[in-house]
N, C-alpha and C positions, 0 to 999 in steps of 0.2 A: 504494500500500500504506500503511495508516494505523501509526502509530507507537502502541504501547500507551499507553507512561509521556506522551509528547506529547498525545494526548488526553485520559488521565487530568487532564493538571495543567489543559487549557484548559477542563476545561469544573468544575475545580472551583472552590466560591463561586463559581458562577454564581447560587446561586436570592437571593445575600445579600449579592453586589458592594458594594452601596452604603456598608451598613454596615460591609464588612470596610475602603473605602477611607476613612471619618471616622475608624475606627482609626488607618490607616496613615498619614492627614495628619500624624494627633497625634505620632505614634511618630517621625517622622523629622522630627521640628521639631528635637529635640536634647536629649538626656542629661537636663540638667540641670531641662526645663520638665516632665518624666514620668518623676518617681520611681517612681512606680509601675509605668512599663511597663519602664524602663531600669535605673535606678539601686538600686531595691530587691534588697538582701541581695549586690549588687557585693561585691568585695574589690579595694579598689583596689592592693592589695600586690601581687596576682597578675599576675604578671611574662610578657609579654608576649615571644614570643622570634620575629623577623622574617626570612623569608627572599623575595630580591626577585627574582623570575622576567622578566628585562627592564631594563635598564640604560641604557636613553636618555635621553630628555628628561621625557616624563611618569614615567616609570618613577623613576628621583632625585627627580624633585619628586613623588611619592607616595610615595615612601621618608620624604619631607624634611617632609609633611604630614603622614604619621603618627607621627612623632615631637615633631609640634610648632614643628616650627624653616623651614618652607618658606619658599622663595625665587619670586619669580617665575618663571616658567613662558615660554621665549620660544624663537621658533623662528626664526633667524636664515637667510638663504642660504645661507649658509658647511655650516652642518649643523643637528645636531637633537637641542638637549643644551638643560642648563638653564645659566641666568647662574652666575658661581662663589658661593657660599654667601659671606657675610660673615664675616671672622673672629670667632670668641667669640659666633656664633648659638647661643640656649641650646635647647640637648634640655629641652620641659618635666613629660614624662612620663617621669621616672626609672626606671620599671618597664619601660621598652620597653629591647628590647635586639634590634641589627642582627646577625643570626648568619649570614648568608651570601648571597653575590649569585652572580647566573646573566643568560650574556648568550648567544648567537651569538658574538659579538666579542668579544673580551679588551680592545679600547681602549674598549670602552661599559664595561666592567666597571671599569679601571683609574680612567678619570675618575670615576665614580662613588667608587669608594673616595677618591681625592684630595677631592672635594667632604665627605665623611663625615668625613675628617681636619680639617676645619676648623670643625668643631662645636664647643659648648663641651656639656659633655668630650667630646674627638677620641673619636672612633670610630674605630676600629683592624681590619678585617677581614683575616685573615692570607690568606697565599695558597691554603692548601691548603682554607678554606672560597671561594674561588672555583671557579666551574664554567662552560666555555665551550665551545660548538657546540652542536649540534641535540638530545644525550643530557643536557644539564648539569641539564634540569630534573630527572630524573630522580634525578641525583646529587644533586642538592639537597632531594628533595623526602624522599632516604631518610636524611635528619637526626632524630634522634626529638626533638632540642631544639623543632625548628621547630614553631610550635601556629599561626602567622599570615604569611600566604603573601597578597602582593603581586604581581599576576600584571599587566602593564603591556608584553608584546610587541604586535605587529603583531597586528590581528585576528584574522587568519587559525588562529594556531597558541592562543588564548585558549580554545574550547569543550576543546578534549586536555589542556592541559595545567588547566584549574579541574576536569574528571571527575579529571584523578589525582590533584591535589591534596585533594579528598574523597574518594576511595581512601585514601588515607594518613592519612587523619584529620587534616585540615589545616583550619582556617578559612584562608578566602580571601577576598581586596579584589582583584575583576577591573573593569579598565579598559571601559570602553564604544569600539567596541559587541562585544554576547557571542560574534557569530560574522560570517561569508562570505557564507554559503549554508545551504540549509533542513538538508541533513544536522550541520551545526558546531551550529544552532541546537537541533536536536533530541538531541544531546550534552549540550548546556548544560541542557535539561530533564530528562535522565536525573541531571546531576549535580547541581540541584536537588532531585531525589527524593532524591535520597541521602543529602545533607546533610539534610535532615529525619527519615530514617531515623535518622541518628548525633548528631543533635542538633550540626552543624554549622553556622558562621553562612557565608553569602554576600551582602558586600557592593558594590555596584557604581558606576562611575565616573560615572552619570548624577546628577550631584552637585545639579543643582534640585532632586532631592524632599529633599534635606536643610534646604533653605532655610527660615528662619521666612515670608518673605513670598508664596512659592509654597503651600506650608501652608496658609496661614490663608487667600489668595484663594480657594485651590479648594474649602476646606473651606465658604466662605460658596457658591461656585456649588454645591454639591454642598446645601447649604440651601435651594436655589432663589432666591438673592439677584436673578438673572435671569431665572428664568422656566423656561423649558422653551428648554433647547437647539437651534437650528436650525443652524448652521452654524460648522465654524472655521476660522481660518486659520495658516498658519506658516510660515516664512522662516529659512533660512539664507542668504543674499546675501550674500558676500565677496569678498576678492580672493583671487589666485594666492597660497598658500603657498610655506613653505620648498620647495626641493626640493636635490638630493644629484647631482653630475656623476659620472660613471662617471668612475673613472682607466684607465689599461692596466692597473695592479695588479689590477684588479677581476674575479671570475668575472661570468660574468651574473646567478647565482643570488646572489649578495652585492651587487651594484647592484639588483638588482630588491630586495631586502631593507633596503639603506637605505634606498634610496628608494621605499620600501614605499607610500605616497600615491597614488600614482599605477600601482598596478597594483591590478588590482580582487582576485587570489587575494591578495593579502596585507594589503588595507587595504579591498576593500568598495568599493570608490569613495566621493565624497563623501559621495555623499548618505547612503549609508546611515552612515560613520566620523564626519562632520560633523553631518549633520541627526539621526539618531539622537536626540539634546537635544531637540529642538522636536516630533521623533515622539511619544517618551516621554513629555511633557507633555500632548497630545492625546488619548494612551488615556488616562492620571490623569482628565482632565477624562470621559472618558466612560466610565470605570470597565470598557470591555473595548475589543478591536482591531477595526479594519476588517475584512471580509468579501472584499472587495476594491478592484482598483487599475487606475488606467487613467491611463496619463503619457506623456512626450514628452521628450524631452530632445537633448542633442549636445552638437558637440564643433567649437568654433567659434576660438579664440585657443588652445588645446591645441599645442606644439610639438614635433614627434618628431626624436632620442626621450626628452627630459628628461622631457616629463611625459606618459609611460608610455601607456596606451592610454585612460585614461578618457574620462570625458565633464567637459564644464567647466557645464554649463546644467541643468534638469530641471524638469519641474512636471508634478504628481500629484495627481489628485483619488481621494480615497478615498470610499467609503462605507459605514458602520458599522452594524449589524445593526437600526438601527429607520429606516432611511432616510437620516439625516441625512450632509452631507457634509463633507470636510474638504478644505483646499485646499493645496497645500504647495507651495512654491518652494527651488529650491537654486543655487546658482553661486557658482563659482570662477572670476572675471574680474574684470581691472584696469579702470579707468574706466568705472565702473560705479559707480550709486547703491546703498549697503550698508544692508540690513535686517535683524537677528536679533531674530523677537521670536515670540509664540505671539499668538494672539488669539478669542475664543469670542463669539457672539452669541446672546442668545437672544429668548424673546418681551416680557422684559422688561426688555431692557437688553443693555450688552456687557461685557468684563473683559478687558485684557493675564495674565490669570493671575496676576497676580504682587503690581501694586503700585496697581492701580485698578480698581474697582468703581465703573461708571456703570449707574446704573437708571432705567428713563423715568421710573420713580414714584418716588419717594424719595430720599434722603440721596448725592450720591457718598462712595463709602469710597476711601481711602489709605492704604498701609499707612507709617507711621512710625516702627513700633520699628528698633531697630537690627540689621542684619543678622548674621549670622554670619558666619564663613570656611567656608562648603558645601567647600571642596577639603581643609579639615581636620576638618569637624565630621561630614563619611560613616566616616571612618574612627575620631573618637571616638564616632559613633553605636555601631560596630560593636562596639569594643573592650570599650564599657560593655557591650555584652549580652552577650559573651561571660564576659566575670566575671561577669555576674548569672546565668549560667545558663540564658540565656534568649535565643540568640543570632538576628538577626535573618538573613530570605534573601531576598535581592531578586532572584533569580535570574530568576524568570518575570517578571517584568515589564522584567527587561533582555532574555530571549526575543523574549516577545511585543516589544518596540521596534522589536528587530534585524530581525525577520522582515517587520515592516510594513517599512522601509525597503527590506528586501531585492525585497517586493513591490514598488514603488515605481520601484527601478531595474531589475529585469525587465521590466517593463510598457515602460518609458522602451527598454531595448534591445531586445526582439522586438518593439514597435509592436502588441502583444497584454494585453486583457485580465486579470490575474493575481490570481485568486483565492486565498483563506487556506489552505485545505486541498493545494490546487496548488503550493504554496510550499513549506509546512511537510513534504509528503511528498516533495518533489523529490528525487530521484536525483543532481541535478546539483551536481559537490563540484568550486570549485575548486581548484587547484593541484596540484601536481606529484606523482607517486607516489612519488619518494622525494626526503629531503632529504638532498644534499649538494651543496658548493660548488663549480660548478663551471660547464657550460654550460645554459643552459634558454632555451628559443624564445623570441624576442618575441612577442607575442601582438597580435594584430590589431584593428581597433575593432569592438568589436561593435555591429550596428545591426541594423534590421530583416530585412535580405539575407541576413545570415550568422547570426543566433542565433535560440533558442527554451530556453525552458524547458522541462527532460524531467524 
């Protein structure tokens, strides 16, 4: 069964892709190089009031990025928080103000406000704008302060809660990736109709397209710097992340939730939570998605039951509506040679995307300028359109990412074929039917024996 609002958004700027994406190079290079598209008739006084849906590690350090004052980002064994903020880190965006957090947990929330207390000037969030368990978003999201909503949970619960947050008239900064499964994804597209309806920004955690140097590479392949595109390639290859031990204290539904990574209804699996980045960069470079997916993957050094049911391996070959192909690799395995990069060929040459341009004929280009902070500059992209009145939504193209991935890892677990339209209509929703803390099945490895796409 086809989705209305789903195929309205995918098949619009189709006839003018091209041109709408040297726009959007320009536009997400950063505030300050496109007054014209960002910074024109801003009011930088307007105050900014932030409510954060998700309390853990990314979740604080996008709190901490959009204020200005971020810390590094790390993911230790132990758990899955950030480093403690330095004393006297300055907030440098005096018009932003932290108006209330929302976790599952009370001790994500609590750290959280501890790490806000040590800003310069402390950030003080009282109790009673705290909100904890599976309704708090809600409680949070019915603040009429609130105009900017930082939505940084577990995949899974990300397409429900950015639809209500635009229900509510909320600008939203959602973490990547947008959804699970085709039904979370086709949420996420209605809640981009929406936002443009209300003239709502949706910004997203796939923080490359914020880059100056990703910008300007693709903006020259998209010139034909290389020719005519024949093939790409791209890699996630790393090691085993953090991961979170069950205690006795723990329901199952609260260890599968910490340790949200390694179960696919809460995190996706890798490929799609991790490689997502490297997906999203493949469509940019060819201005629409894959058609379909055909991959392989398993589950090789994976130990039960810490790390959950996934797969640890995967490799996917796509191919994209004029034939061409893409190649894609992913793993989570120790002693292993580590690759994260994108890479494009064409008939005249090839390009990392990002910071080198080789052409058989002519000049190599490097990019030189100096970078930006992309983990800060998505959420100053946002904030300046938002006061300009002209608020930016990256929503469908955090979609379209999720959905190739999801294609991707379906192919990799039914050992079948997985086409775009077969995805994005899928019936198939993981997790639970309702949420509370308490017992929830292990869930088994899915491989070709036991699963299919419905």
């Amino acid at each position: 069964m086809k989705h209305p609002v789903a195929d309205a958004f995918l098949a619009a700027d189709s006839l003018d892709r091209r041109a709408f994406l040297k726009r959007s190079s320009l536009a997400a290079a950063g505030a300050a190089a496109l007054p014209s598209i960002i910074t024109v008739h801003a009011a930088p006084d307007d105050p900014i009031r932030i409510g954060l849906i998700g309390c853990g590690g990314r979740g604080t350090g996008a709190l901490l990025d959009a204020l200005g004052a971020a810390t590094n980002v790390i993911y230790p064994a132990a758990g899955y928080h950030t480093e403690d903020v330095k004393a006297g880190a300055e907030v440098k965006d005096k018009n932003l103000q932290v108006v209330a957090l929302c976790d599952v947990f009370k001790d994500r929330i609590d750290r959280c406000r501890e790490q806000l207390r040590n800003l310069n000037p402390p950030i003080q969030i009282p109790e009673e704008m705290c909100f904890a368990g599976f309704d708090g978003y809600q409680k949070l999201l019915a603040i009429a302060d609130i105009n900017y909503v930082i939505q940084a949970t577990p995949p899974h619960f990300r397409p429900m809660h950015t639809l209500a947050a635009i229900q509510a008239g909320k600008n939203i900064f959602i973490e990547k990736p947008g959804a699970v499964d085709g039904p979370g994804v086709r949420m996420l597209l209605e809640a981009c109709e929406l936002a443009k309806q209300k003239n709502l920004g949706i910004a997203c955690g796939t923080q490359r397209r914020h880059m100056k140097s990703y910008n300007e590479a693709i903006k020259r392949i998209h010139d034909g710097a290389i020719g005519d595109i024949e093939y790409l390639r791209c890699y996630w290859n790393g090691g085993v992340i953090w991961v979170i031990e069950k205690t006795p204290q723990m329901s199952d539904m609260e260890w599968q939730l910490r340790n949200w990574n390694y179960f696919t209804w809460v995190g996706g699996d890798h490929y799609v939570e991790q490689h997502v980045h490297n997906l999203d960069i493949m469509n940019w470079v060819m201005g629409t998605h894959p058609v379909k997916a055909y991959g392989m993957g398993g589950r090789l050094d994976r130990q039960y039951p810490i790390h959950g049911h996934i797969y640890d391996h995967f490799a996917v070959e796509y191919e994209y509506p004029n034939g061409v192909r893409m190649f894609s690799q992913a793993r989570q395995m120790n002693h292993c040679e580590g690759r994260v990069e994108e890479a494009v060929h064409g008939s005249n040459g090839a390009s990392n995307c990002a910071t080198w341009i080789k052409p058989k004929t002519g000049q190599l280009w490097r990019f030189r300028e100096q970078e930006v902070n992309a983990y800060q500059q998505e959420h100053q992209d946002l904030i300046a359109s938002i006061r300009a009145g002209q608020p930016i939504n990256e929503a469908k193209n955090l979609a379209e990412s999720t959905l190739v991935g999801i294609m991707g890892r379906e192919s990799a677990y039914s050992g079948q074929t997985i086409e775009w339209e077969q995805a994005l209509n899928s019936k198939m929703r993981w997790g639970p039917d309702k949420y509370e803390l308490g017992p929830l099945p292990f869930p088994e490895v899915p491989k070709p024996s036991n699963h299919r796409l419905v």
